[in-house]
Backbone as JSON, one array per atom type, in Angstrom:
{
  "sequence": "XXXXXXXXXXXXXXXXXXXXXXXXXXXXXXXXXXXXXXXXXXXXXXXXXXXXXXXXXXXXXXXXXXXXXXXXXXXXXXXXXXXXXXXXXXXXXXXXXXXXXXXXXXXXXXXXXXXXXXXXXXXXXXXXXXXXXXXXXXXXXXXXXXXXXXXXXXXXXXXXXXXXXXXXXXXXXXXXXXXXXXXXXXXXXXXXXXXXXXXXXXXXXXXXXXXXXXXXXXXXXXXX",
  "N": [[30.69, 28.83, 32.36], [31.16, 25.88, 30.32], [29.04, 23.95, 29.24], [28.87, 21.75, 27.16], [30.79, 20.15, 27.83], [31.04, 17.11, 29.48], [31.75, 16.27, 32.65], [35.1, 14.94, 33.9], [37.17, 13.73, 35.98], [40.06, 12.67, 36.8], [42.62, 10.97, 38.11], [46.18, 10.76, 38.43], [49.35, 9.88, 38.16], [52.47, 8.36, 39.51], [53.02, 4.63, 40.26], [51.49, 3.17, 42.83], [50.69, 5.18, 44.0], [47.65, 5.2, 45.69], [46.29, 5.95, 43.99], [44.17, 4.41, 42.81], [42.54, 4.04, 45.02], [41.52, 6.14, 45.4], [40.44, 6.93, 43.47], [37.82, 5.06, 43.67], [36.43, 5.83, 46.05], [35.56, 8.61, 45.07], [34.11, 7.66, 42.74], [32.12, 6.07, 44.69], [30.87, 8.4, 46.06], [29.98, 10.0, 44.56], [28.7, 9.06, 43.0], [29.71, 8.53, 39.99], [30.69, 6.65, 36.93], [33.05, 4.56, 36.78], [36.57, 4.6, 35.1], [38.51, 1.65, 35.13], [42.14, 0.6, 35.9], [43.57, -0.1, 32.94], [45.89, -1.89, 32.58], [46.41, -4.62, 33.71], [44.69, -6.13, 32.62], [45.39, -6.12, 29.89], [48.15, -7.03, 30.33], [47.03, -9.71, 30.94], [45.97, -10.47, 28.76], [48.05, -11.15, 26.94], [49.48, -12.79, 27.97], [51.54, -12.09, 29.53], [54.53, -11.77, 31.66], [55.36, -10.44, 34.64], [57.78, -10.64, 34.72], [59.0, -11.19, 32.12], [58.5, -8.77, 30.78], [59.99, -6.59, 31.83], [62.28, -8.29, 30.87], [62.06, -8.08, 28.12], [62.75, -5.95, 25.7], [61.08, -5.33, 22.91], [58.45, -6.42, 23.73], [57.62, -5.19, 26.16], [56.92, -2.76, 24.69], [55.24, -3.0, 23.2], [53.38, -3.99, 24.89], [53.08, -1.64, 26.05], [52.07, 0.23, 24.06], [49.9, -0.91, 23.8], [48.25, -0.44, 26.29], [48.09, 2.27, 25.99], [46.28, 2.21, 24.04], [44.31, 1.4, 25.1], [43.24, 2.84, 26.62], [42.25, 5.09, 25.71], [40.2, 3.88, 24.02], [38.38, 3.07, 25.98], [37.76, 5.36, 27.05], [36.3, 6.57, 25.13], [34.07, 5.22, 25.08], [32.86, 6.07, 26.91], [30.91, 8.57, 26.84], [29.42, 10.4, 28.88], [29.78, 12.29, 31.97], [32.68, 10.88, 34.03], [34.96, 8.93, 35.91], [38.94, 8.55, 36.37], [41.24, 6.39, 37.15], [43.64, 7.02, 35.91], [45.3, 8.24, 33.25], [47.5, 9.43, 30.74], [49.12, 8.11, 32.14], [50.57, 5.96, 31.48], [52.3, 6.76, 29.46], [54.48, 7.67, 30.54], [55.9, 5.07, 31.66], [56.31, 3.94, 29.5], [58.37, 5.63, 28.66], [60.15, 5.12, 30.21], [60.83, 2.2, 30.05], [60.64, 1.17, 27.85], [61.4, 1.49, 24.19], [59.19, 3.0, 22.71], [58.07, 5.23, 22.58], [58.64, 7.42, 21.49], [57.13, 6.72, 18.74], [54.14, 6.89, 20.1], [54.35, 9.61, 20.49], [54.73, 10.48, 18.2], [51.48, 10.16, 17.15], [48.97, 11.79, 16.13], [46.71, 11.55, 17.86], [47.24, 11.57, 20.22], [47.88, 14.23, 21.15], [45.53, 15.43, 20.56], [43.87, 13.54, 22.62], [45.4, 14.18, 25.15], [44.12, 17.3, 25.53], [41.78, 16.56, 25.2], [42.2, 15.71, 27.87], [42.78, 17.94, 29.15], [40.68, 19.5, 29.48], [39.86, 17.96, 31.74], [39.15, 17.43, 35.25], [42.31, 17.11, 37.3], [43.93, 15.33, 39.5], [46.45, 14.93, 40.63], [48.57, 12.66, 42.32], [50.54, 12.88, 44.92], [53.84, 10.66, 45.63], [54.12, 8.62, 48.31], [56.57, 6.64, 50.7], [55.32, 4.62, 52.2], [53.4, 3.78, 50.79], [54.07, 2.04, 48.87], [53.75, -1.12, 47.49], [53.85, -4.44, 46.24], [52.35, -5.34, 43.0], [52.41, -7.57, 41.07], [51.96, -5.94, 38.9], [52.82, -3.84, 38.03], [55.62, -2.03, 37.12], [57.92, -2.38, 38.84], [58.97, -2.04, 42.35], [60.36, -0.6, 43.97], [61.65, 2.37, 45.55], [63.06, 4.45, 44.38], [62.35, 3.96, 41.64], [59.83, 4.86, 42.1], [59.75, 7.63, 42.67], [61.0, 8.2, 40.04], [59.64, 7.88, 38.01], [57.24, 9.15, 39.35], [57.85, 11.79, 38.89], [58.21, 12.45, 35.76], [55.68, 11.93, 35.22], [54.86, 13.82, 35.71], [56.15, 15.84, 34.29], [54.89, 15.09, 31.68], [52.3, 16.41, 32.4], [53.0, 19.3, 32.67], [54.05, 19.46, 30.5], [52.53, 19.23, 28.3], [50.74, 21.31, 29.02], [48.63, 20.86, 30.96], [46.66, 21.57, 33.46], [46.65, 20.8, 37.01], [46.07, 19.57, 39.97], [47.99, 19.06, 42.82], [47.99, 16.37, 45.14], [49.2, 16.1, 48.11], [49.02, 15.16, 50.63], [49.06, 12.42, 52.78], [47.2, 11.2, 54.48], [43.83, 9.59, 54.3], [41.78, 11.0, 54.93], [42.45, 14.03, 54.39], [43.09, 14.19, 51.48], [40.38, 13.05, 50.76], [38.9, 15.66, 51.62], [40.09, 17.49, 49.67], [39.57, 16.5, 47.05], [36.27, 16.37, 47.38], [36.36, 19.22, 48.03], [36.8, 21.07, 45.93], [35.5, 19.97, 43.81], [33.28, 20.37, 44.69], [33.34, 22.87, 44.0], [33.02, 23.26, 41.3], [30.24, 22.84, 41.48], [29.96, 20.04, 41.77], [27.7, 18.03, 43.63], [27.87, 15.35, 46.1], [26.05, 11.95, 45.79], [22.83, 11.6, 46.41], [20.6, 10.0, 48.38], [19.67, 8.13, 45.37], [20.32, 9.75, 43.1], [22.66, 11.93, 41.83], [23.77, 14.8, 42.1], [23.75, 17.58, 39.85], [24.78, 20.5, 38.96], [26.59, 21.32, 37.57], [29.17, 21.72, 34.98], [32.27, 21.04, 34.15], [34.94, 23.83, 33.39], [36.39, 24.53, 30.57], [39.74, 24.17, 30.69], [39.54, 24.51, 33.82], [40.86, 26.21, 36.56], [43.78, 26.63, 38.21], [47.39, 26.61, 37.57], [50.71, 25.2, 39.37], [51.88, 27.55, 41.52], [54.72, 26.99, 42.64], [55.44, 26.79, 45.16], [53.51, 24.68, 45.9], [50.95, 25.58, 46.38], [47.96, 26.5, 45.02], [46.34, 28.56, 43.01], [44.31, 28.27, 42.08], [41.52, 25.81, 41.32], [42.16, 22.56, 39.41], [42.44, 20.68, 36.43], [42.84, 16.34, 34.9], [48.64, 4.59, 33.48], [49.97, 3.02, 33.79]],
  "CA": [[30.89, 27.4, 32.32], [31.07, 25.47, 29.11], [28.14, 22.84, 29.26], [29.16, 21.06, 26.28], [31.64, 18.76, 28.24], [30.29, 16.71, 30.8], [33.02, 16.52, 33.73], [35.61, 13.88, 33.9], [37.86, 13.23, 36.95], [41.4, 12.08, 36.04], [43.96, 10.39, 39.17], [47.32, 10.75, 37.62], [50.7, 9.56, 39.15], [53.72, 7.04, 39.78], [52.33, 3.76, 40.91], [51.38, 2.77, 44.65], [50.15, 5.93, 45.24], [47.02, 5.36, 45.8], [45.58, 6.45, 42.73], [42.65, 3.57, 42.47], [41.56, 3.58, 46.08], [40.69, 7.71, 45.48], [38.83, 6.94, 42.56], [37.07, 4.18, 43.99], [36.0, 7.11, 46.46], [34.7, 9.23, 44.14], [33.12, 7.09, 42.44], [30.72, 5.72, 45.43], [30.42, 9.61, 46.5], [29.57, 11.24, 43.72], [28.09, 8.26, 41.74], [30.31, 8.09, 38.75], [31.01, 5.63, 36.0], [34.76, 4.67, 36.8], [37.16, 3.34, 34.33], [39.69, 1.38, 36.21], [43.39, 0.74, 34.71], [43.09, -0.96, 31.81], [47.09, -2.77, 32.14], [45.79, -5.91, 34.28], [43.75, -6.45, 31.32], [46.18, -6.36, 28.52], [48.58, -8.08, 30.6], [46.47, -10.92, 30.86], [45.55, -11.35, 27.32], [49.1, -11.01, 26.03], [49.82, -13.87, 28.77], [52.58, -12.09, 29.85], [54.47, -11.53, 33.58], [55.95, -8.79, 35.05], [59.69, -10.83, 34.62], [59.4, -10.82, 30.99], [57.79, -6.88, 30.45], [61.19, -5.99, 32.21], [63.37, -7.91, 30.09], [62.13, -7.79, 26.62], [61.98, -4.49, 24.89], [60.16, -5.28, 22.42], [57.42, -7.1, 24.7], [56.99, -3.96, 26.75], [56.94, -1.93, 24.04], [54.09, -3.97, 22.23], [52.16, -3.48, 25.84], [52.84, 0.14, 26.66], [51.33, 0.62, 23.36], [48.45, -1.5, 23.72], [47.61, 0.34, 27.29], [47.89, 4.02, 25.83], [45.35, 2.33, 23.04], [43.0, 0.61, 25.67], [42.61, 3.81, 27.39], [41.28, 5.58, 24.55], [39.14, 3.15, 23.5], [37.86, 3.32, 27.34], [36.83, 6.75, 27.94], [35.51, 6.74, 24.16], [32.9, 4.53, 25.17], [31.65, 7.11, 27.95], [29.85, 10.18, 26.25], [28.9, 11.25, 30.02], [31.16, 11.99, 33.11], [33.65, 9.61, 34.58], [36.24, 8.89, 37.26], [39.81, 7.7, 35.85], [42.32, 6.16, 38.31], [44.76, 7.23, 35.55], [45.13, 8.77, 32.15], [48.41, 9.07, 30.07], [50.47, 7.89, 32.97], [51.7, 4.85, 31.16], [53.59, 6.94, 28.55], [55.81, 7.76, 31.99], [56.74, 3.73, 31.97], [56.57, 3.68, 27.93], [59.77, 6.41, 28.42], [61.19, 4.5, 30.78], [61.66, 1.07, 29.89], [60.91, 0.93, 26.2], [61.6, 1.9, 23.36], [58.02, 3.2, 21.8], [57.2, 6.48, 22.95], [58.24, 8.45, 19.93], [56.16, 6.31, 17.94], [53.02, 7.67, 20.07], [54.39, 11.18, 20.49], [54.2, 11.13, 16.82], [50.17, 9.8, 16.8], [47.56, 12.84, 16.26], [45.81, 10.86, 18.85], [47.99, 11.54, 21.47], [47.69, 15.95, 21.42], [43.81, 15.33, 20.57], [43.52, 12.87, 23.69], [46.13, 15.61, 26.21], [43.79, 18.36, 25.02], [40.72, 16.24, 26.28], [42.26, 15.4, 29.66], [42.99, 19.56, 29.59], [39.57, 20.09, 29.8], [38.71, 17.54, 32.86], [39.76, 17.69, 36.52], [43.35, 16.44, 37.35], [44.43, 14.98, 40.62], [48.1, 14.43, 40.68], [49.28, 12.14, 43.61], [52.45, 12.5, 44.81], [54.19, 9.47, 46.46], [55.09, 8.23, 49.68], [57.03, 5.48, 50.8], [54.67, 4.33, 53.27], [52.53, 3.3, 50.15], [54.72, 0.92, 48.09], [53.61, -2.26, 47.57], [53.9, -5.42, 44.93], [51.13, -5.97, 43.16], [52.31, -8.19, 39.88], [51.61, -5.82, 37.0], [53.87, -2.46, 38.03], [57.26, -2.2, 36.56], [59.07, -1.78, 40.16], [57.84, -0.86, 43.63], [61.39, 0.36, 44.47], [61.44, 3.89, 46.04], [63.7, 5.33, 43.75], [61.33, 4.01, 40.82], [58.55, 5.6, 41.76], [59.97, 8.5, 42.45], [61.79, 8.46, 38.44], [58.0, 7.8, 37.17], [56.83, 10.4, 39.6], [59.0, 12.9, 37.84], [57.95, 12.07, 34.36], [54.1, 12.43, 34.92], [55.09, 15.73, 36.29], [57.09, 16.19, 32.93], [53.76, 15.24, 31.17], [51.34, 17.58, 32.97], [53.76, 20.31, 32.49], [54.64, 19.44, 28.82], [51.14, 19.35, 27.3], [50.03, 22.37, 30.11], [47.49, 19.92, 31.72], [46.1, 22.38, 34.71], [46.12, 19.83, 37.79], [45.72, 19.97, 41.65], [48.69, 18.17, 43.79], [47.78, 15.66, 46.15], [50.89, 15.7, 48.61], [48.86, 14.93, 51.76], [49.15, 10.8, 52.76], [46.05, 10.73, 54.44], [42.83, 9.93, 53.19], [40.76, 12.11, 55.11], [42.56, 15.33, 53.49], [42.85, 13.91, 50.38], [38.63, 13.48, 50.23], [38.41, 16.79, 51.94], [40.38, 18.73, 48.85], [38.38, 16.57, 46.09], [35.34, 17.7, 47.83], [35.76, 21.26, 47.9], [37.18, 20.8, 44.21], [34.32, 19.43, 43.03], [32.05, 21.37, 45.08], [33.93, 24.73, 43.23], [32.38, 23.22, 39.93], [28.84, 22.49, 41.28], [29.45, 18.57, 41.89], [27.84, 17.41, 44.71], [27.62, 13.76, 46.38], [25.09, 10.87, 45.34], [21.35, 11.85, 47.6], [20.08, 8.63, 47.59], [20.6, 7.63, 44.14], [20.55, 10.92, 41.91], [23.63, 12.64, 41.21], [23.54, 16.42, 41.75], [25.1, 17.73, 38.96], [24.27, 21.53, 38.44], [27.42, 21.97, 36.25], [29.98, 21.04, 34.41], [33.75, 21.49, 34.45], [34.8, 24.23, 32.58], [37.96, 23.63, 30.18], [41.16, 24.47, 31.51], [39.17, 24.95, 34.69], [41.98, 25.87, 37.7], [45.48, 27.45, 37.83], [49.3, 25.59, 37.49], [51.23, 25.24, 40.63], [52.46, 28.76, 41.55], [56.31, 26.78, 42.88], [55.45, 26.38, 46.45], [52.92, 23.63, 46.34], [50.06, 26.45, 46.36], [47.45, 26.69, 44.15], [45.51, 29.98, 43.08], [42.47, 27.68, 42.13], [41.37, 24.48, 40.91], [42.28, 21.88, 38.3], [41.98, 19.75, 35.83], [43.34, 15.37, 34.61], [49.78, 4.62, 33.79], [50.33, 1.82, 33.91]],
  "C": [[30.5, 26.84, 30.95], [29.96, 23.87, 29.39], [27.82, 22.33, 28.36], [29.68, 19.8, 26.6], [31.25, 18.15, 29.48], [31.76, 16.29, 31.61], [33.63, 15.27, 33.44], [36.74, 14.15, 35.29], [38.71, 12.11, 36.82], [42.58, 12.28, 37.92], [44.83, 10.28, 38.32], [48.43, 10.09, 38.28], [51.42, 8.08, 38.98], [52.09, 5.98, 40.03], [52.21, 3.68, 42.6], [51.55, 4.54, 45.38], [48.59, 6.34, 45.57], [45.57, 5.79, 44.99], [43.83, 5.95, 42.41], [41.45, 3.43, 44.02], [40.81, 5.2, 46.16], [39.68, 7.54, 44.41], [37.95, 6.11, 42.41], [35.97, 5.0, 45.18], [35.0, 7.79, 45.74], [33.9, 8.94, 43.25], [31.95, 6.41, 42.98], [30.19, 6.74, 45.91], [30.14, 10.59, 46.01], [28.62, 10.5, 42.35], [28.32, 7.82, 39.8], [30.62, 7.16, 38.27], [32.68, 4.99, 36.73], [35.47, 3.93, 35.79], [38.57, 3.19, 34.79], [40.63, 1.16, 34.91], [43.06, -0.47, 33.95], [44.68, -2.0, 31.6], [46.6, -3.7, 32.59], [45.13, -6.63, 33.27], [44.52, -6.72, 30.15], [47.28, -7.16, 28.79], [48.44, -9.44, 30.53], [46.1, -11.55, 29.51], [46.87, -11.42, 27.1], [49.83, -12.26, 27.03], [51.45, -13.69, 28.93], [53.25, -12.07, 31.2], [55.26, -10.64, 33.06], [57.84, -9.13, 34.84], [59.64, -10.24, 33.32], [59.34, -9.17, 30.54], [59.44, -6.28, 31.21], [62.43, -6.81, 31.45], [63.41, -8.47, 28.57], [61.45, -6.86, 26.18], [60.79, -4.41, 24.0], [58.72, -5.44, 22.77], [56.63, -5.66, 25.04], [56.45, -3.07, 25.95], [55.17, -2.0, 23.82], [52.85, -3.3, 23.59], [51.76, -2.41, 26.13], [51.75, 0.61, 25.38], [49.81, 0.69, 23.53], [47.39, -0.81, 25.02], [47.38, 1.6, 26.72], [46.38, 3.76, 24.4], [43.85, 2.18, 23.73], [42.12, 1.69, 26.64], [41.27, 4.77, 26.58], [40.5, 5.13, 24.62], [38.19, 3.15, 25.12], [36.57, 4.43, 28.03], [36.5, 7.3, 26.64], [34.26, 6.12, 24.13], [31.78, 5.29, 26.51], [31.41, 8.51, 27.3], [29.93, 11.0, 27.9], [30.13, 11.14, 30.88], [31.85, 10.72, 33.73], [34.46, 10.08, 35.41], [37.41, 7.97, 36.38], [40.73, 6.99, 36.74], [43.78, 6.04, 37.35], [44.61, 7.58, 34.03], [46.43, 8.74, 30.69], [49.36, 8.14, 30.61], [51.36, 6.68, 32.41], [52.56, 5.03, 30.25], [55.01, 7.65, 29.64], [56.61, 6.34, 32.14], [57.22, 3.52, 30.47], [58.14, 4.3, 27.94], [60.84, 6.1, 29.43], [61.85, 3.06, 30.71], [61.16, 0.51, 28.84], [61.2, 2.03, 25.16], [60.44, 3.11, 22.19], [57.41, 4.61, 22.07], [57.34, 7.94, 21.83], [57.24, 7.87, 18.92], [54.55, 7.06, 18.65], [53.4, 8.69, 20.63], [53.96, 11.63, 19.14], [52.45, 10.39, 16.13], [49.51, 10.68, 17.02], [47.09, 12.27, 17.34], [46.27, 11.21, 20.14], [47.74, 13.45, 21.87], [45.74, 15.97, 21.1], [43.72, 14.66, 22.24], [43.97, 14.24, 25.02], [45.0, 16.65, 25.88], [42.37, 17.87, 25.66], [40.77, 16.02, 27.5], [42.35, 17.29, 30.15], [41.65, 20.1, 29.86], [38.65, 19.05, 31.22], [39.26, 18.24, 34.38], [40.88, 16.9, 36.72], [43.88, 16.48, 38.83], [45.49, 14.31, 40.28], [48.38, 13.68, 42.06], [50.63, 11.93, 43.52], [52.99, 11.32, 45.54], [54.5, 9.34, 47.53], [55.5, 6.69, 49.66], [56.29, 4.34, 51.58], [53.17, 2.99, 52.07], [52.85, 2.07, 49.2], [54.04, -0.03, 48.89], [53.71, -3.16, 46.37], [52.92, -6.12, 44.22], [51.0, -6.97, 41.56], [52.28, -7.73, 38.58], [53.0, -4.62, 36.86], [55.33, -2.73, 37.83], [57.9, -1.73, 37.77], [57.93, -1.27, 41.17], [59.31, -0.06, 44.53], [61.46, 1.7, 44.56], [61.87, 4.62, 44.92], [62.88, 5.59, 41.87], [60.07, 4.76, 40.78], [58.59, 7.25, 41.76], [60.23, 9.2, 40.7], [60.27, 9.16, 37.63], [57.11, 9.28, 37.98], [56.88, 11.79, 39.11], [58.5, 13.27, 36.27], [56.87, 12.25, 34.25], [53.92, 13.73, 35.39], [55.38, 16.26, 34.96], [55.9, 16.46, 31.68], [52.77, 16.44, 30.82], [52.11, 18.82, 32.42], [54.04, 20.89, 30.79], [53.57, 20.01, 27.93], [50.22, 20.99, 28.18], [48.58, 21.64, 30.43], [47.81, 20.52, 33.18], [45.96, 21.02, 35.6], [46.31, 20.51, 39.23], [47.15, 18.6, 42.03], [48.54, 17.88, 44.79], [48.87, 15.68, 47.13], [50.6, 14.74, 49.83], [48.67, 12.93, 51.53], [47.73, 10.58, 53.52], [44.74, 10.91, 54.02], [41.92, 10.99, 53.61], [40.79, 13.52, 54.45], [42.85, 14.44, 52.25], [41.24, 13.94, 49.77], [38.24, 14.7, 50.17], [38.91, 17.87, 50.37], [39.78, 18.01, 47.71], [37.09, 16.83, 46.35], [35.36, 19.27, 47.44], [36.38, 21.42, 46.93], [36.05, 21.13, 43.46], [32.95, 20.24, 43.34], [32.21, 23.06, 44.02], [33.04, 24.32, 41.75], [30.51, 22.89, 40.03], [28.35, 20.67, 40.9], [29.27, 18.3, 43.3], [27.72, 16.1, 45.24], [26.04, 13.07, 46.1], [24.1, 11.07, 46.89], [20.63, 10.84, 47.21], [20.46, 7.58, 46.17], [20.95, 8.25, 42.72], [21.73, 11.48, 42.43], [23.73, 13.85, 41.15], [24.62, 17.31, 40.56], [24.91, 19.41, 38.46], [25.62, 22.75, 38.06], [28.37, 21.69, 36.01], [31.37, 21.72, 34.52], [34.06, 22.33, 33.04], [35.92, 24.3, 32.06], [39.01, 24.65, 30.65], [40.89, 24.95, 32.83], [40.7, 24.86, 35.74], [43.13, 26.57, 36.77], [46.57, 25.86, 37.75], [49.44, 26.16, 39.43], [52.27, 26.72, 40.87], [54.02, 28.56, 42.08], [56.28, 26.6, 44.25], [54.47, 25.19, 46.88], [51.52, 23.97, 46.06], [49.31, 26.1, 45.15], [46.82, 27.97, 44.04], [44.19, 29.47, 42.21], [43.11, 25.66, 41.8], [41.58, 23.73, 39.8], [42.01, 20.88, 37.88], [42.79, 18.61, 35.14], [44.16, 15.1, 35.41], [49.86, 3.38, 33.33], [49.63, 1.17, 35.27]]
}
């Protein structure tokens, strides 16, 4: 185990699937920092809505940026472990409804950053329909949208070889149960009172890829 990097716990995926209510989870059951999505936030300063971000390119552009910057700046301000309820996922909306994503394909920042999510834990959620909903900031809650975006943070993971675990199951009880025995595989266990058992750290590229049936042959690691 490499006990240089202190663990991080990365929710990945489309929107409306659930992404913030798992790492709202893990963060009261394991006592972690969390850093929630940072678009709500940049939305609001840039005093924009969700009409305009769909129909001016440039607009979106300007924001997708400003999210893939606010993240950074986010989980640069935690030295110690964290919970993400999302990580690149907004260069999945950046490549879908602007224009700007070669501009940060071509930012050093962007294969430095992928290269730090390669060394945390990565929970992929996959979507159901059952989960859509409208919540003001997400570019679409239409099925076929989340599916597109679903696709594309797959494309991600895959692209940069970001080791992750696929969520498929819809309820929450198996969903806790496989970050549990995840987390337990690295020696994290739940908040005893109000210490933190932490007797070790995630080790980089901890976990296999998806062997094509859904399977895993271990554990892994790392929107809008």
């Amino acid at each position: 185990m490499n006990q240089n990097r202190p663990l991080r716990v990365y929710l990945v995926g489309a929107h409306s699937t659930g992404k913030t209510t798992l790492a709202r989870w893990v963060r009261d059951r394991y006592g972690l920092p969390m850093i929630s999505e940072v678009a709500r936030g940049v939305l609001a300063e840039m005093e924009a809505k969700l009409d305009s971000l769909r129909a001016d390119l440039d607009l979106v552009g300007r924001y997708q940026r400003e999210v893939f910057e606010r993240q950074l700046e986010a989980e640069a301000q935690h030295s110690g472990p964290f919970v993400s309820d999302r990580a690149f996922c907004n260069l999945a909306y950046a490549a879908h409804h602007s224009g700007v994503l070669p501009e940060i394909a071509a930012d050093p920042r962007l294969r430095s950053y992928m290269d730090s999510v390669r060394h945390g834990i990565v929970f992929f959620l996959r979507p159901h329909r059952e989960l859509l909903s409208e919540d003001g900031v997400r570019a679409g809650v239409a099925w076929d949208e989340v599916v597109r975006i679903d696709g594309m943070v797959k494309l991600l993971l895959e692209l940069f070889a970001v080791p992750y675990l696929p969520v498929e199951s819809l309820a929450m009880q198996e969903r806790v149960r496989l970050v549990e025995n995840v987390l337990s595989l690295v020696g994290v266990h739940p908040v005893d009172g109000t210490a933190c058992h932490w007797k070790a750290r995630a080790e980089p590229g901890f976990g296999a890829r998806s062997n094509g049936n859904g399977a895993r042959n271990g554990a892994g690691a790392n929107g809008h």
